[in-house]
N, CA, C and O atoms as a MOPAC input file, in Angstrom:
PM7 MOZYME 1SCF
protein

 N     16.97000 1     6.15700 1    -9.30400 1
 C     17.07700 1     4.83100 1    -8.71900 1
 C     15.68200 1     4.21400 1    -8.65000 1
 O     14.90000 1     4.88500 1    -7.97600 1
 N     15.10400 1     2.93000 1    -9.26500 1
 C     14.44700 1     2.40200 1    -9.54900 1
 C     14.42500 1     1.47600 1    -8.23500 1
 O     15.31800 1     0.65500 1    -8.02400 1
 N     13.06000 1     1.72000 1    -7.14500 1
 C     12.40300 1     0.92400 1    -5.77100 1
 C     11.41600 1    -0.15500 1    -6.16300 1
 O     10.51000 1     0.06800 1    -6.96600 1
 N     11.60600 1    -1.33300 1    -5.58100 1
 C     10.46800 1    -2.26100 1    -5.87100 1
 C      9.78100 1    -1.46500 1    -5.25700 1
 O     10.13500 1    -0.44400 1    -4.66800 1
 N      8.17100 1    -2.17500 1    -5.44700 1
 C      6.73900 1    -1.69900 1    -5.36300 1
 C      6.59400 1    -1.90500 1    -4.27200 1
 O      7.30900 1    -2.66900 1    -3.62300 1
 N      5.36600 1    -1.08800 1    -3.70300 1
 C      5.24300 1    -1.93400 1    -2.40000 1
 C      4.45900 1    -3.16800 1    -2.72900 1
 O      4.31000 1    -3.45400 1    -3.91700 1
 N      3.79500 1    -4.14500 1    -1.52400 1
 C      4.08700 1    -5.45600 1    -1.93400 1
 C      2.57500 1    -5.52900 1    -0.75200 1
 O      2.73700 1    -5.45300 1     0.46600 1
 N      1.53800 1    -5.64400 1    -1.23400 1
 C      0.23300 1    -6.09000 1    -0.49100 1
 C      0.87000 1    -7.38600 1     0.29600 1
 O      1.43800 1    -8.38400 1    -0.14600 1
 N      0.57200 1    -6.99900 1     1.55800 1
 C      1.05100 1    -8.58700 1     2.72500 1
 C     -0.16300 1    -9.70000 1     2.32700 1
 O     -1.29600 1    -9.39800 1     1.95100 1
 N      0.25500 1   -10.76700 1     2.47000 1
 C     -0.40600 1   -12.27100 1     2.60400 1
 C     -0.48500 1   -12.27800 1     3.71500 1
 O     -1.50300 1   -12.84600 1     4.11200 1
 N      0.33400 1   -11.77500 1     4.68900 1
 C      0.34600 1   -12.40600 1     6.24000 1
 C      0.36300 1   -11.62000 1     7.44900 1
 O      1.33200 1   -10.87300 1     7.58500 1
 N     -0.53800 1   -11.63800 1     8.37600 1
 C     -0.64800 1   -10.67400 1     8.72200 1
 C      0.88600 1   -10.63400 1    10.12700 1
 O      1.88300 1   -11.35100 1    10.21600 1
 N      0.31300 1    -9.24200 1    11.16200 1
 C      1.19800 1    -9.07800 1    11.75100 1
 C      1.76400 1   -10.44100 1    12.76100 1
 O      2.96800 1   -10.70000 1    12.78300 1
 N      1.00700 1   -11.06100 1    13.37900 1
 C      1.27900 1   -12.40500 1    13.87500 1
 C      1.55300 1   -13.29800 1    13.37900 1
 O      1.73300 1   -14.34100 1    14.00700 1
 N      1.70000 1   -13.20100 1    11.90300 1
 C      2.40100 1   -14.66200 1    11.14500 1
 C      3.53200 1   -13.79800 1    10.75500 1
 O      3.55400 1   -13.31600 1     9.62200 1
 N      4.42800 1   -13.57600 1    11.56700 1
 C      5.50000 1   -12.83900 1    11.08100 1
 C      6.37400 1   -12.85900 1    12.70700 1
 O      6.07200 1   -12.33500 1    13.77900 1
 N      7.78100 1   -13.87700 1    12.21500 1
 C      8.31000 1   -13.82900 1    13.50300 1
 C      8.44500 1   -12.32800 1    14.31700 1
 O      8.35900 1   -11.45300 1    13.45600 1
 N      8.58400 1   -11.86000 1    15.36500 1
 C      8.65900 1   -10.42600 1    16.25000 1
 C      9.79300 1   -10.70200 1    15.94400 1
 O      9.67400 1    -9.82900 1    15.08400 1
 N     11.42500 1   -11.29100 1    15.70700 1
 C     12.15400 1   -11.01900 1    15.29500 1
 C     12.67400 1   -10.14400 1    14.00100 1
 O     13.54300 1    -9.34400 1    13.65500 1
 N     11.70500 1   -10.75100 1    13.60900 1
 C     12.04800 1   -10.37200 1    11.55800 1
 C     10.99800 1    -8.39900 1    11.64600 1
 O     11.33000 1    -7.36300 1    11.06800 1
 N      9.68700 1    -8.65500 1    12.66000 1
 C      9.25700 1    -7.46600 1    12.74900 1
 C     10.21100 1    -6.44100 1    13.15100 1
 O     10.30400 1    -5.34600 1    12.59500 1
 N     10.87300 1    -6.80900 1    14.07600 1
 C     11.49400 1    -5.71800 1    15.09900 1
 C     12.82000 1    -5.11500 1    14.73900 1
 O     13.30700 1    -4.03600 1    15.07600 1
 N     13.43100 1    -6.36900 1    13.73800 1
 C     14.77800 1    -5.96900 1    12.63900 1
 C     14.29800 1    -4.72600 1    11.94500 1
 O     14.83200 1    -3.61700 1    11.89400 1
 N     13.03600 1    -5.20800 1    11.35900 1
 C     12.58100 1    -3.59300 1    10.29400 1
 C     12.07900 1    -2.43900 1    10.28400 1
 O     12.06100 1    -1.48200 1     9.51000 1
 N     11.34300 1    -2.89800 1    12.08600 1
 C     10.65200 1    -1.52000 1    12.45000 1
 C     12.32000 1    -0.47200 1    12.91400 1
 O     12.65600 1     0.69000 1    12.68500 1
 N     12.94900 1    -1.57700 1    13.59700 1
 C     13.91400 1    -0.53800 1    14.05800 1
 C     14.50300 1    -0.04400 1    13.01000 1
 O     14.28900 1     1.16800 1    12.98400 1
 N     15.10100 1    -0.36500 1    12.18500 1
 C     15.08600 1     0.26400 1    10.40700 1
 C     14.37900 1     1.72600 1    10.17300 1
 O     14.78200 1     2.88400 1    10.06000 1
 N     13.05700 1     1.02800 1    10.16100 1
 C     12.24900 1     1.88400 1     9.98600 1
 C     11.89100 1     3.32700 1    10.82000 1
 O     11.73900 1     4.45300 1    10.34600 1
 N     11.83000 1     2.96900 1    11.95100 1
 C     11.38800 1     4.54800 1    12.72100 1
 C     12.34000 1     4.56400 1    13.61400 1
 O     12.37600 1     5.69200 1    14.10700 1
 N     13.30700 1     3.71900 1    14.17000 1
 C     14.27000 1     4.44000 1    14.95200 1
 C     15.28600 1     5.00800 1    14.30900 1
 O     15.95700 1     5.88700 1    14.85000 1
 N     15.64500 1     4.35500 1    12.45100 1
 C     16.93300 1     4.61700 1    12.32300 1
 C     16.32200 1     5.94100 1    10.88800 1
 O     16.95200 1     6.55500 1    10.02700 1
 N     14.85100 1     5.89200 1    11.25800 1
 C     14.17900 1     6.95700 1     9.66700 1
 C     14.01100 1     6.65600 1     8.59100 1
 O     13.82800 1     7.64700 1     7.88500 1
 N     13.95800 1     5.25400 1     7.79000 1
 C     14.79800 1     4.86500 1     7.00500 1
 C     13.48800 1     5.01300 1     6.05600 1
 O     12.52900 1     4.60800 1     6.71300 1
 N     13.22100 1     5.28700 1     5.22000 1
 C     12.44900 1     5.18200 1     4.40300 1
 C     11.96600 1     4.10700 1     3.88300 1
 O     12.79800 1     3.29400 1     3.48200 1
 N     10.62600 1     3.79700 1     3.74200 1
 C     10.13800 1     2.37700 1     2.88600 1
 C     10.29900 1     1.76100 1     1.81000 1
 O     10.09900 1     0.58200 1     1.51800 1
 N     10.84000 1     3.00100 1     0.96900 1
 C     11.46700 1     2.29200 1    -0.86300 1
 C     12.98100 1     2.36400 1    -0.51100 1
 O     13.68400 1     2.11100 1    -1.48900 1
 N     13.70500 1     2.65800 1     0.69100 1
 C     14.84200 1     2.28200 1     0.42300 1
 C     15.12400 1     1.25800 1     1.23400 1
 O     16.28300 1     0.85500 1     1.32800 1
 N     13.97700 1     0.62500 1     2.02000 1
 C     14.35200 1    -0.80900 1     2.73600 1
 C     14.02800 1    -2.11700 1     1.64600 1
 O     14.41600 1    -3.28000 1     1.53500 1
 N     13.01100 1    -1.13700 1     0.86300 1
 C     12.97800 1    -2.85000 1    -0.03500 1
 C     13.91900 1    -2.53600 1    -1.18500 1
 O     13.68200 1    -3.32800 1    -2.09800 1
 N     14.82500 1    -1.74900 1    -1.48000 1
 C     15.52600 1    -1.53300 1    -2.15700 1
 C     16.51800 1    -2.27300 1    -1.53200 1
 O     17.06400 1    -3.01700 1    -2.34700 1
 N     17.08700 1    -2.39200 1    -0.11800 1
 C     17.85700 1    -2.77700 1    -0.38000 1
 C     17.55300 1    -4.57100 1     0.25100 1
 O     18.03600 1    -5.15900 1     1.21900 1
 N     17.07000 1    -4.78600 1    -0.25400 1
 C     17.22500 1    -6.57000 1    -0.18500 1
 C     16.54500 1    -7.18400 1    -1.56100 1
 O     15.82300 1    -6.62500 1    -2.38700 1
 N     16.88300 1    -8.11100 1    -1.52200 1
 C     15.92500 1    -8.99900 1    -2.88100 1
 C     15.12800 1    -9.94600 1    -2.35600 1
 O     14.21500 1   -10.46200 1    -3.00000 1
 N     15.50500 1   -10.33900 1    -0.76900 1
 C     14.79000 1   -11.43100 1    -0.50700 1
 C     13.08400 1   -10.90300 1    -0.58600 1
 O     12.75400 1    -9.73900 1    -0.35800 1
 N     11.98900 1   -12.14500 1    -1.00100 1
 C     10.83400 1   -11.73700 1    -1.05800 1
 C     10.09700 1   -11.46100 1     0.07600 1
 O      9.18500 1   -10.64100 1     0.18100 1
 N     10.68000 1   -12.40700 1     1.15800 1
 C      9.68000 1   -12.73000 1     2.62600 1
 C     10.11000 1   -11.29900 1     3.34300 1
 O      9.26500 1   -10.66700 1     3.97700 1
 N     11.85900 1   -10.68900 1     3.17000 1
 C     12.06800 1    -9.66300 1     4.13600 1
 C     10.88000 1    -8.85700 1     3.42800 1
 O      9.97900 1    -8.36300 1     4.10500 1
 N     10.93500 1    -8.71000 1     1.54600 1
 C     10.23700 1    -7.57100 1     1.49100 1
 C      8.71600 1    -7.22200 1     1.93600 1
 O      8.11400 1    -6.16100 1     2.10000 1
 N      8.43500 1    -8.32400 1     2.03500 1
 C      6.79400 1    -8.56300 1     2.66800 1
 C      6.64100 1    -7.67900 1     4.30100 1
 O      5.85600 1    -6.79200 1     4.63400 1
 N      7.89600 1    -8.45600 1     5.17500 1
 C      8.15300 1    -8.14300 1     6.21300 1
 C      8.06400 1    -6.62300 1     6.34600 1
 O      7.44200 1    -5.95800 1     7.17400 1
 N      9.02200 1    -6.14200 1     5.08300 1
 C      8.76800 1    -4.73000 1     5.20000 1
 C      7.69700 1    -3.56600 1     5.19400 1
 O      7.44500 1    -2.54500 1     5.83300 1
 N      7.19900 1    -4.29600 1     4.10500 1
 C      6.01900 1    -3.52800 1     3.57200 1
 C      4.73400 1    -3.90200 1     5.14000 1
 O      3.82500 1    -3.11800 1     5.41300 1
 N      4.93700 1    -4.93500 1     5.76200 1
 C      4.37800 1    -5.18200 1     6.90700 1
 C      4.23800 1    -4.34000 1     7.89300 1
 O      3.25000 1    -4.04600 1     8.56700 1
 N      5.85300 1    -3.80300 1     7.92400 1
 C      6.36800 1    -2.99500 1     9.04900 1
 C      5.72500 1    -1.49800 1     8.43200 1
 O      5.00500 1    -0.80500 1     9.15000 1
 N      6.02000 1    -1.15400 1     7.24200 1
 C      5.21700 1     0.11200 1     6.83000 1
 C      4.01300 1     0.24500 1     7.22600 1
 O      3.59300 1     1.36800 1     6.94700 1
 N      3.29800 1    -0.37400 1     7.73300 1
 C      1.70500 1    -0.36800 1     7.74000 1
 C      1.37700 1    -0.50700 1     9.67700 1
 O      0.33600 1    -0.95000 1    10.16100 1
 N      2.44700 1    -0.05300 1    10.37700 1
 C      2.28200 1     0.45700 1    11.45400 1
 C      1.70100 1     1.47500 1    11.93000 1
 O      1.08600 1     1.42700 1    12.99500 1
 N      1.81500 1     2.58100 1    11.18600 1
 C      1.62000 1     4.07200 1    11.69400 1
 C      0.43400 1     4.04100 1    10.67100 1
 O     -0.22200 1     5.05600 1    10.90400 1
 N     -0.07000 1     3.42900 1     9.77100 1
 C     -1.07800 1     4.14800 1     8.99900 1
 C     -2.83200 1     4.16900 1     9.56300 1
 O     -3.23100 1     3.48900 1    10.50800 1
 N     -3.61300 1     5.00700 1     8.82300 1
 C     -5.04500 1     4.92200 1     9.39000 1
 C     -5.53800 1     3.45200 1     9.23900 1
 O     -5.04000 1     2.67400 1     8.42500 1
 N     -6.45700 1     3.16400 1    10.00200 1
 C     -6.93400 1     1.79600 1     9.92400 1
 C     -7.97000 1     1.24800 1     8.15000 1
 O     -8.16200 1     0.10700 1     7.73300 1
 N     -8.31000 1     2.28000 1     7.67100 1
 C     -8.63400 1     1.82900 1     6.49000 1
 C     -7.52000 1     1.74100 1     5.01500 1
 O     -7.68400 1     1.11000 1     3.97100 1
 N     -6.44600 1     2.58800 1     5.41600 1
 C     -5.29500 1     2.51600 1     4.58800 1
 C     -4.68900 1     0.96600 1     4.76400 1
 O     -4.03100 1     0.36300 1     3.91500 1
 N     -5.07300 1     0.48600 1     6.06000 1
 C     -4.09400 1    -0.82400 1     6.86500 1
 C     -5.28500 1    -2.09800 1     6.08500 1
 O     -4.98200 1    -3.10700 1     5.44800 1
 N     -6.54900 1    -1.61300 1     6.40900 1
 C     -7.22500 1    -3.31200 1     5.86000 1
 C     -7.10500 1    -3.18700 1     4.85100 1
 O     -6.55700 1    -4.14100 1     4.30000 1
 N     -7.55800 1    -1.84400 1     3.82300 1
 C     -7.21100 1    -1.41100 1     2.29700 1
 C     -5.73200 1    -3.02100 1     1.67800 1
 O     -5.66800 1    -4.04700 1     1.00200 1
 N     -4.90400 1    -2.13100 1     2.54500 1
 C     -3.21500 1    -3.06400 1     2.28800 1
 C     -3.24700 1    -4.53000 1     2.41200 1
 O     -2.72600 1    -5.37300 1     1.68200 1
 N     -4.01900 1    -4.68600 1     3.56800 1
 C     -3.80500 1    -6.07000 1     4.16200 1
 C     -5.08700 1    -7.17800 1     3.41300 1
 O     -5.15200 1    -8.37200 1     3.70800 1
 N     -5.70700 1    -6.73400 1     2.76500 1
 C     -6.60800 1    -7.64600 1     2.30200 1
 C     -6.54900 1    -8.36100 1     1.17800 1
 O     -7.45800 1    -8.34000 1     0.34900 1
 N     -5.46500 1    -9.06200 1     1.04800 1
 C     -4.84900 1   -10.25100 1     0.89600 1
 C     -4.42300 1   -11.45900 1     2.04400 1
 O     -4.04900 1   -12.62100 1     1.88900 1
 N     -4.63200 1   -10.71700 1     3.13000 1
 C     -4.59700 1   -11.55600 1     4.56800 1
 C     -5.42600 1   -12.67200 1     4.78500 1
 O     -4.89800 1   -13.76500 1     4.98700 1
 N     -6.26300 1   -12.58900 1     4.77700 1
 C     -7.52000 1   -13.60100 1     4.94400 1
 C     -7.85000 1   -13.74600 1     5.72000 1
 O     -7.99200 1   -14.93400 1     6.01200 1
 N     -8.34000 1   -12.52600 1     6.91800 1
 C     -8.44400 1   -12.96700 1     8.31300 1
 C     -9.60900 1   -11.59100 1     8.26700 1
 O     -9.81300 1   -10.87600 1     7.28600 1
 N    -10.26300 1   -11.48200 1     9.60200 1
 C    -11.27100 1   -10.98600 1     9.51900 1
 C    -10.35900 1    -9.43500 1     9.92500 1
 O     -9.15400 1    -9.38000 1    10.16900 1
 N    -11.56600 1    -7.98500 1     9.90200 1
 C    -10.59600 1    -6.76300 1     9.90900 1
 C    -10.45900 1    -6.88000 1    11.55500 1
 O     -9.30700 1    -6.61200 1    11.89700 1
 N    -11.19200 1    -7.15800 1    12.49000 1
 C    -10.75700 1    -7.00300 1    13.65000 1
 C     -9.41700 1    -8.06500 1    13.79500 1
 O     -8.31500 1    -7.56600 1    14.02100 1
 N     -9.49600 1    -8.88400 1    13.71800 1
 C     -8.01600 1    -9.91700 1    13.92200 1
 C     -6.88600 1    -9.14300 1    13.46800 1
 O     -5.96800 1    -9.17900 1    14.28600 1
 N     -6.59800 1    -8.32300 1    12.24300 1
 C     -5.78600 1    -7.72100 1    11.88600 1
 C     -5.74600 1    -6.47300 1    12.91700 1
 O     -4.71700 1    -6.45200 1    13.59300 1
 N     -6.42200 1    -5.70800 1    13.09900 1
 C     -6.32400 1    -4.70200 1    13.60900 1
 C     -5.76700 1    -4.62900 1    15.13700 1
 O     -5.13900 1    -3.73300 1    15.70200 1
 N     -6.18700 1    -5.79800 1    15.56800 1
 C     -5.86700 1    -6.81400 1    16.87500 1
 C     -4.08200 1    -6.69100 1    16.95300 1
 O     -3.35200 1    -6.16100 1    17.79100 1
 N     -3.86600 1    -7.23100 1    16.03000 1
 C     -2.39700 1    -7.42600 1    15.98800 1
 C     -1.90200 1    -6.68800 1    15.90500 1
 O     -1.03800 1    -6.64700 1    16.78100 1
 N     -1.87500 1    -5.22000 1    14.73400 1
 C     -1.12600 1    -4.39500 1    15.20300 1
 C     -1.22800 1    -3.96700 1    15.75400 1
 O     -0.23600 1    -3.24500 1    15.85300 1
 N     -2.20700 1    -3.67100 1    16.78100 1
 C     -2.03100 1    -3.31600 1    18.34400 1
 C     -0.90900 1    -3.74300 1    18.85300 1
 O      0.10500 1    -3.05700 1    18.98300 1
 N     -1.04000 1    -4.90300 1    19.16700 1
 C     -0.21400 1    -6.08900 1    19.81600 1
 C      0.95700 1    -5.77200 1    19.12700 1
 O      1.69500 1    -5.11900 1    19.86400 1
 N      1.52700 1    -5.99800 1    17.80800 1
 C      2.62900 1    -5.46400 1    17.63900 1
 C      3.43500 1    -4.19600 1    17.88000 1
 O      4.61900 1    -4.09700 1    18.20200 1
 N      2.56700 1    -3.28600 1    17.66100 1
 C      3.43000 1    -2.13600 1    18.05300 1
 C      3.07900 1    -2.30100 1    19.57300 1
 O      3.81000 1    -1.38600 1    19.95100 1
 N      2.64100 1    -2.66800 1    20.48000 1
 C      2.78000 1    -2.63800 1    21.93200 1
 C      3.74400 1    -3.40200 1    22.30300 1
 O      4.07900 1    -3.39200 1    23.48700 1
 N      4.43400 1    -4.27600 1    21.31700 1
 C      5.28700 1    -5.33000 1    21.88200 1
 C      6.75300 1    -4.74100 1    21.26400 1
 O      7.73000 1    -4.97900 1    21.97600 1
 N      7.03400 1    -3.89300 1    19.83300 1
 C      7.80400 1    -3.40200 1    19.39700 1
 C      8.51300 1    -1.74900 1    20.44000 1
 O      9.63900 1    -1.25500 1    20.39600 1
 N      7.40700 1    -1.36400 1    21.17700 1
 C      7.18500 1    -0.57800 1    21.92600 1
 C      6.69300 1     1.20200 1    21.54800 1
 O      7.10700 1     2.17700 1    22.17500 1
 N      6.04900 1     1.22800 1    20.76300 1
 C      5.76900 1     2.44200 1    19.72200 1
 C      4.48000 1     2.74700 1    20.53400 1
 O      4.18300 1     3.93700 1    20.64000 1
 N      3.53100 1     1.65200 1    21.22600 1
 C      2.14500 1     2.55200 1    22.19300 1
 C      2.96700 1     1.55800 1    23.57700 1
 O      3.64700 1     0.53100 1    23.55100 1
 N      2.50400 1     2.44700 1    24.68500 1
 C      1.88100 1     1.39500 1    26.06100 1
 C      1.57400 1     0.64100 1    26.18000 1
 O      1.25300 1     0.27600 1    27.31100 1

């Protein structure tokens, strides 16, 4: 079975409704779901962004600006946010 790629984000975690985040994280680590089979299963482009977004929760911080630098924002602003996101998704305190 042939997975789209993953997909370098344009946008970082705050240009991304907490709705559309929280659809994929829960996907993602509450339900286990693997990252080539979430963008497998949609075609839309923005979810897959979303996704590949949501993948880049748990990773080291140079794997994360590595990904995200297509963002255009400085590395602390990014790094900022996923704080903030996973504190708001509820994954830290």
């Amino acid at each position: 079975m042939d997975h789209p790629p993953f997909r370098h984000p344009t946008h970082c975690f705050c240009q991304v409704s907490s709705e559309k985040l929280a659809y994929w994280a829960e996907k993602r680590y509450r339900e286990g779901r693997p990252t080539s089979e979430l963008l497998a299963s949609t075609t839309d482009p923005d979810g897959r962004e979303v996704i590949c977004i949501v993948a880049l929760l748990d990773v080291d911080e140079e794997t994360l600006l590595k990904s995200m630098g297509d963002v255009n924002l400085p590395e602390h602003h990014i790094l900022h946010c996923r704080g903030e996101t996973r504190r708001i998704l509820g994954m830290d305190p």
